[in-house]
C-alpha positions as MATLAB code, in Angstrom:
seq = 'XXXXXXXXXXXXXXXXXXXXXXXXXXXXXXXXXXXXXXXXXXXXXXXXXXXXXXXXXXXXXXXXXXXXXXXXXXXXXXXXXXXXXXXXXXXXXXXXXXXXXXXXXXXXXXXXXXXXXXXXXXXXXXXXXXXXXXXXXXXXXXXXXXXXXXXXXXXXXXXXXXXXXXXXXXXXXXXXXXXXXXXXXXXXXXXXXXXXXXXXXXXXXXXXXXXXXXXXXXXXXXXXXXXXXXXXXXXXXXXXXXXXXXXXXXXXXXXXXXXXXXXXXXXXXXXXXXXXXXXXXXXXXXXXXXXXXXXXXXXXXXXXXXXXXXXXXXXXXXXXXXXXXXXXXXXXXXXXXXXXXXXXXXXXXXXXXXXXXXXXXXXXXXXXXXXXXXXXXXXXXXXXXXXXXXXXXXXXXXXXXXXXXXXXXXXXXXXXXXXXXXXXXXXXXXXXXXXXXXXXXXXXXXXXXXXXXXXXXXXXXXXXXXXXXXXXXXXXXXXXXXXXXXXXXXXXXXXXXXXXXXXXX';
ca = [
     -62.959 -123.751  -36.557;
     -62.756 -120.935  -39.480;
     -66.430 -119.629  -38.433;
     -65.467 -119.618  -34.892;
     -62.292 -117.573  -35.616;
     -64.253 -115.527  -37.730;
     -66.675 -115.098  -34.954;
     -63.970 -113.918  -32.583;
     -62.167 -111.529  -35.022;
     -65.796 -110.101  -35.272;
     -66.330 -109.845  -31.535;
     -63.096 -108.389  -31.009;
     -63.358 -105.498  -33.831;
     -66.371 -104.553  -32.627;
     -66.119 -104.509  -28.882;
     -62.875 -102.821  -29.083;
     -64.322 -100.158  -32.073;
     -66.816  -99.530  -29.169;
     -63.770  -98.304  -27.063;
     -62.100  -96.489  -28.882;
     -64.918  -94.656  -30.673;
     -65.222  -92.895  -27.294;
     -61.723  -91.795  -27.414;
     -60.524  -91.421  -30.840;
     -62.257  -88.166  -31.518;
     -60.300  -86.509  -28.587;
     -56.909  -89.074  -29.599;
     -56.882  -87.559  -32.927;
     -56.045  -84.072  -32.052;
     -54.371  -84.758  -29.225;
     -50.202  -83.979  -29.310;
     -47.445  -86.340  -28.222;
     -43.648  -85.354  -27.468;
     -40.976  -88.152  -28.860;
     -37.083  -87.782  -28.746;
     -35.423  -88.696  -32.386;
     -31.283  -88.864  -32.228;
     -30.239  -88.169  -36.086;
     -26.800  -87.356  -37.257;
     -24.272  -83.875  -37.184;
     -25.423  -80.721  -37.523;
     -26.179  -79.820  -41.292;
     -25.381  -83.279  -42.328;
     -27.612  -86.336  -43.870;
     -28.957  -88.244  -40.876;
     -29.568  -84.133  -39.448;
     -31.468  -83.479  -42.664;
     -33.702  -86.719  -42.821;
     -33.979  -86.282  -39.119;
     -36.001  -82.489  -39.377;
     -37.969  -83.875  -42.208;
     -39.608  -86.474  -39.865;
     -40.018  -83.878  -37.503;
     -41.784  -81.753  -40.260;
     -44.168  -84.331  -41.534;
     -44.966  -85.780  -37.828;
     -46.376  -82.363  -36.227;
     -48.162  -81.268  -39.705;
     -49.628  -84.768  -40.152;
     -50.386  -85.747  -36.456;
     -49.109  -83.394  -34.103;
     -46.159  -85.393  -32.729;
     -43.639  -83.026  -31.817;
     -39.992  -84.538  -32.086;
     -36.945  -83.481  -29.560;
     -34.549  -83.700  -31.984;
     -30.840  -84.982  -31.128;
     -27.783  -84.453  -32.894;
     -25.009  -87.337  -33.120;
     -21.967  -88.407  -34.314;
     -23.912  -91.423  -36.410;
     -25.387  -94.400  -36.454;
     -23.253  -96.493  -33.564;
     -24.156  -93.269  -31.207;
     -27.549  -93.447  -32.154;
     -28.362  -97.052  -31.288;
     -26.603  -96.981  -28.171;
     -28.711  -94.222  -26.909;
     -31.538  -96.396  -28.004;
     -30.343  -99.360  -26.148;
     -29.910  -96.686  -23.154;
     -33.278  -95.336  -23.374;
     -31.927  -92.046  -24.458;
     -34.171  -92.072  -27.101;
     -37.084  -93.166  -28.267;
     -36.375  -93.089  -32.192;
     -33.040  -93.156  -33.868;
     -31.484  -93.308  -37.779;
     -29.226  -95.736  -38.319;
     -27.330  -97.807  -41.123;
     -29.174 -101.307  -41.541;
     -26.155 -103.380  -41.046;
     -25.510 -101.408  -37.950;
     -28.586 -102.388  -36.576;
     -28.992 -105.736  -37.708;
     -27.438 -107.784  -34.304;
     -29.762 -106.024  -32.466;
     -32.727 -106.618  -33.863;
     -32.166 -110.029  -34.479;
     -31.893 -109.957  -30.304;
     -35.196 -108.144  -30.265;
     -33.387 -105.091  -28.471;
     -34.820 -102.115  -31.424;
     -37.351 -102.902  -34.465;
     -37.461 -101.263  -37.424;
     -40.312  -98.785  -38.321;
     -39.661  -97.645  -41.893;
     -36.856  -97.787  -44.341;
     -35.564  -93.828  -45.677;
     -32.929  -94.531  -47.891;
     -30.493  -96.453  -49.181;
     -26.527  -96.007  -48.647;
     -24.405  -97.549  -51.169;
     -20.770  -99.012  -50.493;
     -18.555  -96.269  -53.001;
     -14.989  -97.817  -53.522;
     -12.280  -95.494  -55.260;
      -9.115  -95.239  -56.079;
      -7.032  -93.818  -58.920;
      -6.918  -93.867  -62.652;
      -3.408  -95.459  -63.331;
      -4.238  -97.883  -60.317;
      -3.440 -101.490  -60.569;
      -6.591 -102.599  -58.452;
      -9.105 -103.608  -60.535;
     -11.032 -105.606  -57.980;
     -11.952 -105.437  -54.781;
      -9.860 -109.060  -54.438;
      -6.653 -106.751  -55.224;
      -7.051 -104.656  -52.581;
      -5.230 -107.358  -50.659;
      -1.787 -106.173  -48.839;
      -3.021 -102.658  -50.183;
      -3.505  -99.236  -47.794;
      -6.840  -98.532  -47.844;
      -8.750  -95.675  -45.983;
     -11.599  -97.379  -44.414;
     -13.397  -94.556  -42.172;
     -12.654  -92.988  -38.917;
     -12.424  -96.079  -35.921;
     -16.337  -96.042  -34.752;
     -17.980  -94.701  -37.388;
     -20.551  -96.437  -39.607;
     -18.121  -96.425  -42.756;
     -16.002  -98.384  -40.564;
     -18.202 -101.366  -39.084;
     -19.755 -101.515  -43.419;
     -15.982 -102.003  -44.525;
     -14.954 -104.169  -42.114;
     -17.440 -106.418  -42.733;
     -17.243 -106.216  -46.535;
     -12.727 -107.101  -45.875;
     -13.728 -109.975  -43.300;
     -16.570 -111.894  -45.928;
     -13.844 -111.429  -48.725;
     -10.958 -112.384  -46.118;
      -8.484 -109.555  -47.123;
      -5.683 -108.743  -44.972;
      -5.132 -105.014  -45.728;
      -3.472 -101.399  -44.026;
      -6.245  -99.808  -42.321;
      -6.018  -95.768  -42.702;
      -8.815  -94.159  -40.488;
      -9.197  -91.117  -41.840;
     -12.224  -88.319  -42.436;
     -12.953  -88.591  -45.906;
     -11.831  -85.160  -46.818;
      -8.094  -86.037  -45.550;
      -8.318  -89.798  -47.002;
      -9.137  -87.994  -50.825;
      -6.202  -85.880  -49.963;
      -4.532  -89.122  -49.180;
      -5.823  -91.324  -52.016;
      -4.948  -88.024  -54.470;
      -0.958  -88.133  -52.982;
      -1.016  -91.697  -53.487;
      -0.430  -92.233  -49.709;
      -3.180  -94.547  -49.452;
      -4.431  -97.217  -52.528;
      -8.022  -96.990  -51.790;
     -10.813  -95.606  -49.453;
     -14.164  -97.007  -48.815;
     -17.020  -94.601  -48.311;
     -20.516  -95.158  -47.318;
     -23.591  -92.693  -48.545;
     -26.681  -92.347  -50.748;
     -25.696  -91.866  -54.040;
     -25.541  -88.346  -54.949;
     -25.929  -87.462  -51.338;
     -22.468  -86.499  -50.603;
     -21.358  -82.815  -51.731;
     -17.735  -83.662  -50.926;
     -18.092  -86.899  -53.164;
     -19.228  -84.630  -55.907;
     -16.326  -82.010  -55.690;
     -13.385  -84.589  -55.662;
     -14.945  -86.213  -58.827;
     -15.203  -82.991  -60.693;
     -11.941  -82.046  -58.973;
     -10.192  -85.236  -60.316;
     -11.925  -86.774  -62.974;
      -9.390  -89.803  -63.120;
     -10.799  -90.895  -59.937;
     -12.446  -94.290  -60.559;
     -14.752  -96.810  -58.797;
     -13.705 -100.697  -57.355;
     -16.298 -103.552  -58.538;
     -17.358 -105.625  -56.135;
     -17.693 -109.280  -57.437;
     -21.197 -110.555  -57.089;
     -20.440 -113.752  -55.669;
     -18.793 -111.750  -52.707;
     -22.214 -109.655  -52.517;
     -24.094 -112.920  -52.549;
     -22.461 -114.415  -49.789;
     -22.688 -111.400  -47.183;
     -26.341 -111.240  -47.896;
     -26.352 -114.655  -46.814;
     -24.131 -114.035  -44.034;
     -26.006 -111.243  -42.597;
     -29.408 -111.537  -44.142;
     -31.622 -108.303  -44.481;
     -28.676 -106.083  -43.866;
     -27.311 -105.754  -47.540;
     -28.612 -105.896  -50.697;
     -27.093 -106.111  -54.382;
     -27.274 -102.354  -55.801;
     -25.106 -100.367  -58.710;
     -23.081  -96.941  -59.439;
     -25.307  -95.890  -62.819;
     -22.742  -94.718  -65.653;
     -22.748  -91.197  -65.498;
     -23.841  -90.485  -61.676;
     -21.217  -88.022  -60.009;
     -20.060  -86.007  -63.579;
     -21.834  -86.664  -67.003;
     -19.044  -85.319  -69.229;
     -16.022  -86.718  -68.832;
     -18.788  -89.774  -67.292;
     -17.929  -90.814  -63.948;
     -18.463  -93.959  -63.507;
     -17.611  -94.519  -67.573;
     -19.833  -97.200  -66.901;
     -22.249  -99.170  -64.551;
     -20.265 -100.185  -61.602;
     -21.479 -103.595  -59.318;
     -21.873 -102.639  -55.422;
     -24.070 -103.298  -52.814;
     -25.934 -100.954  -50.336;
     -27.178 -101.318  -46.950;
     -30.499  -99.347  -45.840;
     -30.966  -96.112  -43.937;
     -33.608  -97.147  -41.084;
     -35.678  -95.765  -38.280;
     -36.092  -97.915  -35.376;
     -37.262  -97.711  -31.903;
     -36.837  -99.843  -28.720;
     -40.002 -102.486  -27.178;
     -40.745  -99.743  -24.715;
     -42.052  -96.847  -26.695;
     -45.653  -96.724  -26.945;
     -47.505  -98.480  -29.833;
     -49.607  -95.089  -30.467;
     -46.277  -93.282  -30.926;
     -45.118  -95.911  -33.134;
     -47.774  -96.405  -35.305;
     -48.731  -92.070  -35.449;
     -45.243  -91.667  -36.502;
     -45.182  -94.173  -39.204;
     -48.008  -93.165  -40.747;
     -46.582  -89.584  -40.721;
     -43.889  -90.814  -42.898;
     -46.199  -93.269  -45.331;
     -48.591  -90.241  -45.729;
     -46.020  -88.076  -46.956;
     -43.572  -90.533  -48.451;
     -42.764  -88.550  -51.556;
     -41.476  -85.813  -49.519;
     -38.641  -88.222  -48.215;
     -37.726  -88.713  -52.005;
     -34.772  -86.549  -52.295;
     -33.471  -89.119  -50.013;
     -34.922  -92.380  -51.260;
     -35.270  -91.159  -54.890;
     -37.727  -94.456  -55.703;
     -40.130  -92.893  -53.457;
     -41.227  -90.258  -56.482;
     -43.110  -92.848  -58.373;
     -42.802  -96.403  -56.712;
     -44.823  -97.885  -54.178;
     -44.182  -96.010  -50.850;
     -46.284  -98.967  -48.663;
     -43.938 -101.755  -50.498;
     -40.475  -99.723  -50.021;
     -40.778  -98.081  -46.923;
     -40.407 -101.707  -45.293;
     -38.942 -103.721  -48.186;
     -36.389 -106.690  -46.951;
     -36.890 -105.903  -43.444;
     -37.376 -108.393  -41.046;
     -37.595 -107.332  -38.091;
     -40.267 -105.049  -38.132;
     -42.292 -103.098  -35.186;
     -46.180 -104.998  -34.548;
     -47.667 -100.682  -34.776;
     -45.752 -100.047  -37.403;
     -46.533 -103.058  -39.591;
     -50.663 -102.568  -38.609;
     -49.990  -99.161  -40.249;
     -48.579 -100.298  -43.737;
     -51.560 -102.822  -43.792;
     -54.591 -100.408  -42.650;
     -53.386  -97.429  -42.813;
     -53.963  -93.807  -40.566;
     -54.040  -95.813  -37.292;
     -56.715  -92.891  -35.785;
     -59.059  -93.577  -38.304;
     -59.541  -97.245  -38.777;
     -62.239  -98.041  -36.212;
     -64.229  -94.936  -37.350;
     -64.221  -96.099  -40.878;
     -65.200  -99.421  -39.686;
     -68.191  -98.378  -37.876;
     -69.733  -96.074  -40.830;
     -69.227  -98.968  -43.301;
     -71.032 -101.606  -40.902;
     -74.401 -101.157  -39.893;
     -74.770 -104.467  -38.008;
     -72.431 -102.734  -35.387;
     -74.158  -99.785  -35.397;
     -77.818 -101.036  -34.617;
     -76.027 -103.660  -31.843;
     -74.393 -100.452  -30.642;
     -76.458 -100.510  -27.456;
     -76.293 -104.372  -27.048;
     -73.085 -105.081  -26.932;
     -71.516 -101.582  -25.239;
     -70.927 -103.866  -22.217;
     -68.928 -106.991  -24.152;
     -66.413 -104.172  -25.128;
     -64.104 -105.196  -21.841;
     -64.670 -108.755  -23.611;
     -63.871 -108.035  -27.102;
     -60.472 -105.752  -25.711;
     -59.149 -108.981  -23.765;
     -59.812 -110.961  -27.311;
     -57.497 -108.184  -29.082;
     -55.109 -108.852  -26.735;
     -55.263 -112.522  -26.640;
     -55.282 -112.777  -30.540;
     -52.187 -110.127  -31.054;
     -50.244 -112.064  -28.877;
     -50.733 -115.216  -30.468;
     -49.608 -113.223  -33.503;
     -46.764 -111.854  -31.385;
     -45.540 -115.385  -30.701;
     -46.603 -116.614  -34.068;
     -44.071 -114.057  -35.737;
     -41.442 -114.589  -33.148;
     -41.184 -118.581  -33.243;
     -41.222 -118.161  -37.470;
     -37.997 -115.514  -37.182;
     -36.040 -118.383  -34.826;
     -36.774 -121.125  -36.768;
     -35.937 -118.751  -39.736;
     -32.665 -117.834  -37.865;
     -32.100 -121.585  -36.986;
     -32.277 -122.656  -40.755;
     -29.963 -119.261  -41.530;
     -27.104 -121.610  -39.415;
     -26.898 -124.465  -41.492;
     -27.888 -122.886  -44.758;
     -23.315 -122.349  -45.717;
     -23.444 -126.498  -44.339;
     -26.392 -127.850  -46.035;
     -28.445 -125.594  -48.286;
     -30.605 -128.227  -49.643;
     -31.767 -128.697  -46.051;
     -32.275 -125.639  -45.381;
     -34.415 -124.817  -48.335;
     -36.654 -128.129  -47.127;
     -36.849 -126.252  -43.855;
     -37.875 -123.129  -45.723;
     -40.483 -125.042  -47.879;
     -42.126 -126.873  -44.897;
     -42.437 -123.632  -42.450;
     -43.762 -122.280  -45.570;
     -46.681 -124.642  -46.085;
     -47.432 -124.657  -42.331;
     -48.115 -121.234  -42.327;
     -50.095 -121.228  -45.830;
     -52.693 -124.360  -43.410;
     -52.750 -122.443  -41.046;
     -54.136 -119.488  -43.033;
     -56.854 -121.192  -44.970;
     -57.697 -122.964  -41.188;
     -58.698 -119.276  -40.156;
     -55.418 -119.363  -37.304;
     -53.612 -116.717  -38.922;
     -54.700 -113.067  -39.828;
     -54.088 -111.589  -43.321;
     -51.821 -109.030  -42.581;
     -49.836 -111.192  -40.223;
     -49.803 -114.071  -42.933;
     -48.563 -111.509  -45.517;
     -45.961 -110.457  -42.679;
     -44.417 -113.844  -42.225;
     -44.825 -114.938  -45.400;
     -42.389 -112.277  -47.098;
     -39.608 -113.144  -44.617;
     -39.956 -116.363  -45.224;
     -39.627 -115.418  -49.323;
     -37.041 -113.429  -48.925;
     -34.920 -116.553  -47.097;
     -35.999 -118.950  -50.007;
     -34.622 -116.339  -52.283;
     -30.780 -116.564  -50.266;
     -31.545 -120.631  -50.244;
     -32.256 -120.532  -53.821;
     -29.200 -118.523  -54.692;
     -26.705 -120.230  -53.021;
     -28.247 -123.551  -54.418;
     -27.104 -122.537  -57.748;
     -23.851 -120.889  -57.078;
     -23.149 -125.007  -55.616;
     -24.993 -126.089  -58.620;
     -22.843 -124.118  -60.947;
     -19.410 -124.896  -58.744;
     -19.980 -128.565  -58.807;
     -20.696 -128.155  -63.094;
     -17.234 -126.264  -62.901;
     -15.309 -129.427  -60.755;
     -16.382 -131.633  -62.954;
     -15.237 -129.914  -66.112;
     -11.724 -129.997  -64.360;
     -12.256 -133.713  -63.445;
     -12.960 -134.337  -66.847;
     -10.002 -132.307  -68.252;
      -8.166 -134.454  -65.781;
      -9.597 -138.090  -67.206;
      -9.225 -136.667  -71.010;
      -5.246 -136.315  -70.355;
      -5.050 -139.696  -68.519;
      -6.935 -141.063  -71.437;
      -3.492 -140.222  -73.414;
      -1.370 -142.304  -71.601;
      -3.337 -144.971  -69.446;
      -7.031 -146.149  -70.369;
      -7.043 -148.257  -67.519;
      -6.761 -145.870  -65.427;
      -8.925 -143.632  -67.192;
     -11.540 -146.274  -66.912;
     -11.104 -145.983  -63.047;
     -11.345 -142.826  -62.898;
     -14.295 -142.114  -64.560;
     -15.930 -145.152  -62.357;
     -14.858 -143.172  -59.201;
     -16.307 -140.427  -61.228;
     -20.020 -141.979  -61.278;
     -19.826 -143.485  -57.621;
     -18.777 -139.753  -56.862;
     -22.129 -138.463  -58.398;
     -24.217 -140.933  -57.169;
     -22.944 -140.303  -53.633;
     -23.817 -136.955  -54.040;
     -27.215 -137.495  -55.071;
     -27.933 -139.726  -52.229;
     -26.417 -137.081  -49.515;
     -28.767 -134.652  -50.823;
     -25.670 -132.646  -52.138;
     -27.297 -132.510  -55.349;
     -30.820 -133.050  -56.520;
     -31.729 -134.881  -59.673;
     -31.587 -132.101  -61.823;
     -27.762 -131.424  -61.236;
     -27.178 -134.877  -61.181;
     -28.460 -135.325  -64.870;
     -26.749 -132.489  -65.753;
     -23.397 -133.709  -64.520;
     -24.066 -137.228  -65.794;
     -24.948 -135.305  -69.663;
     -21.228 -133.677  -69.490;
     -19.580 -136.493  -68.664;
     -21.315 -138.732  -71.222;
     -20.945 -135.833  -73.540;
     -17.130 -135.979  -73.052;
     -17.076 -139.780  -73.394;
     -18.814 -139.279  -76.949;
     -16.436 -136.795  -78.265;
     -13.330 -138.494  -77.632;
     -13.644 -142.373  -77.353;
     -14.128 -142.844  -81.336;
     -10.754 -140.920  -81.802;
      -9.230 -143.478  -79.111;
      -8.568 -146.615  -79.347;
      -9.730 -148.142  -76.283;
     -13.703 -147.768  -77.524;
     -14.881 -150.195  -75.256;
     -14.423 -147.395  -72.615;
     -17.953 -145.899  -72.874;
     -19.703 -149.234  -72.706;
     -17.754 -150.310  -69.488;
     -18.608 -147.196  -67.745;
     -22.273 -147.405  -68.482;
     -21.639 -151.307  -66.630;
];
């Protein structure tokens, strides 16, 4: 079976090199026309948006029609109406319709961090207190909005929505007519951010708890990720933030819809890989980190072209660089000119078997996502077995490299949500039974016979557990160790002693 495959992939490479080495000599030089819809005139989204159009005619002569929007919400809608062919957009805002297969996601181009602030002599110190509270949370439609919202829903606050434009809500939040504001943006990004800090240096940032960021990550999984405030960011003297300040951020994407072309696609990705350090100002890791690794990091819902380029590379070179390094194809040249309609209908065949490959692992992904609040021990078995399926099928020769590496980060990146939530339970369950031993220690005062019973319910209560998968063995030692650790410290000061021996009965 694995020489056979092999055989294939051979076939295939070569009969469709044969193609294209006709055409890719007039392909390379050839200009395309895309339509990009951005942001407002002179702001981020507008800026990011003309230097894609920059690096895409210098690099491979795409010339981009550049639109100008209100934001993100505007921009995917004229997406979904085949207004456009590209668009920037906030992750999160996004996220529902990729999951539907509606847009995919070419490249990540930043990152926009969630910026709570109030007031110096405010008595919110968490994002928890913002509960009753007025809180500016972005004009109604605009991406600030739809991040807050779902930030208040996941933390189930009931608060006084102000939707103002952030100029009027820091005039607000300075004339203590509002408590709070939320504001979305790349750190640093925002020149009116800057001003109002060095304008009013008691101005102060809102944790947010990291149990609340760990739970919409696994709520809405590749939209949000943990991220910080550094000490010192918007003013170094007085320092604002005095120190490091917990948030979480959301991702600045490009996306496109199934019907643009996967030349366009994969030309204009490889514009922006080739010149990734010029998108740094925006995406500051970009200077020195790996621009093939960020430029797609956490995303799962990635476009076929676009994910070929971050593998291979300059999509109008590959085959040519294949046939210099290979002289087998080059002295069958002549031979096997007419299998070239054969090896083209192989392509096909084998990339959509990848297609559906990638497609059935993102439902069953999405199907384990459903029951992972329920049951995430089950979900994590789900996780494991998809996993070793897909490493078989590799080392059977079914799967492709790139598309193993594909699938095999998203399903990483959903063991890494299974795994966390496992031991926030784990660590919840270690907190319960502290309090259920607290409880047995003060009915040890009073009644041992009842403290007996209880700490038999206690054991049947564990053991149940164990058996329902709600813990595995490790947790289950653990939570036998305190108990029996409790038992030690207090039954020789008691004088029912006989306690600890009838429980271990």
């Amino acid at each position: 079976m694995y020489e056979e495959n092999r055989t294939l992939l051979e076939l295939k490479r070569i009969a469709t090199g044969l193609l294209l080495l006709f055409t890719l000599g007039s392909c390379s030089t050839q200009s395309g026309s895309i339509t990009l819809s951005s942001g407002t005139t002179g702001g981020y989204y507008d800026h990011l948006g003309q230097r894609i159009a920059d690096v895409s005619r210098d690099e491979v002569g795409l010339t981009i029609q550049h639109h100008q929007s209100q934001g993100s919400q505007e921009n995917l809608q004229r997406l979904l109406d085949r207004k456009a062919d590209f668009a920037i957009v906030q992750l999160d805002v996004a996220s529902e319709a990729m999951r539907k297969g509606r847009v995919h996601a070419v490249a990540i181009l930043a990152t926009e961090q969630l910026h709570i602030i109030t007031y110096g002599n405010s008595p919110i110190r968490s994002f928890a207190d913002l509960e009753g509270k007025r809180v500016s949370v972005g004009a109604i439609g605009s991406d600030i909005r739809h991040s807050a919202s779902k930030l208040i829903e996941s933390a189930k606050l009931t608060i006084q929505e102000d939707h103002s434009e952030l100029h009027e809500a820091f005039s607000k939040l300075n004339r203590r007519q509002v408590d709070a504001m939320i504001f979305v943006d790349s750190i640093g990004a925002n020149k009116e951010l800057q001003q109002q800090f060095t304008a009013n240096p008691d101005l102060r940032f809102v944790p947010i708890h990291p149990s609340l960021i760990n739970y919409l990550m696994i709520q809405e999984p590749g939209s949000y990720q943990p991220a910080a405030i550094s000490a010192g960011t918007y003013n170094p003297r007085p320092t604002i933030p005095p120190q490091t300040v917990p948030t979480l951020s959301t991702a600045t994407v490009i996306v496109t819809h199934p019907e643009v072309s996967q030349q366009k696609v994969g030309l204009l990705t490889w514009a922006i890989l080739a010149n990734a350090r010029k998108f740094s100002h925006f995406y500051p890791e970009l200077q020195t980190g790996d621009a093939q690794s960020l430029l797609q990091k956490g995303l799962f819902y990635i476009h076929a072209a676009a994910q070929e380029v971050f593998n291979e590379g300059d999509p109008r070179s590959a085959w040519i660089r294949y046939f210099k390094e290979n002289s087998d194809l080059q002295s069958g040249l002549v031979i096997l000119i007419g299998t070239s309609g054969l090896g083209l209908l192989l392509r096909n065949w084998r990339s959509e078997r990848s297609k559906k490959l990638i497609s059935t692992t993102l439902e069953r992904i999405n199907e384990l996502q459903e029951i992972l609040p329920q049951d995430a021990h089950a979900a994590m078995r789900g996780v494991d077995e998809l996993s070793q399926e897909l490493r078989v099928m590799f080392i059977d020769g079914r799967v492709k490299p790139d598309v193993y590496q594909e699938i095999h980060q998203k399903i990483h990146l959903f063991a890494e949500q299974c795994r966390g939530l496992l031991e926030q339970q784990r660590k919840s369950l270690v907190m319960d039974t502290l309090l259920l031993l607290d409880d047995w220690q003060a009915t040890l005062q009073t009644d041992p016979a009842e403290a007996l019973m209880k700490l038999n319910q206690l054991k049947s209560h564990y053991r149940g557990m164990l058996l329902t998968d709600q813990v595995d063995i490790e947790a289950y030692i653990e939570l036998m160790e305190l108990t029996l650790m409790s038992l030690m410290t207090l039954t020789p000061k008691h004088p029912s002693a006989g306690l600890m021996w009838q429980w271990h009965k």
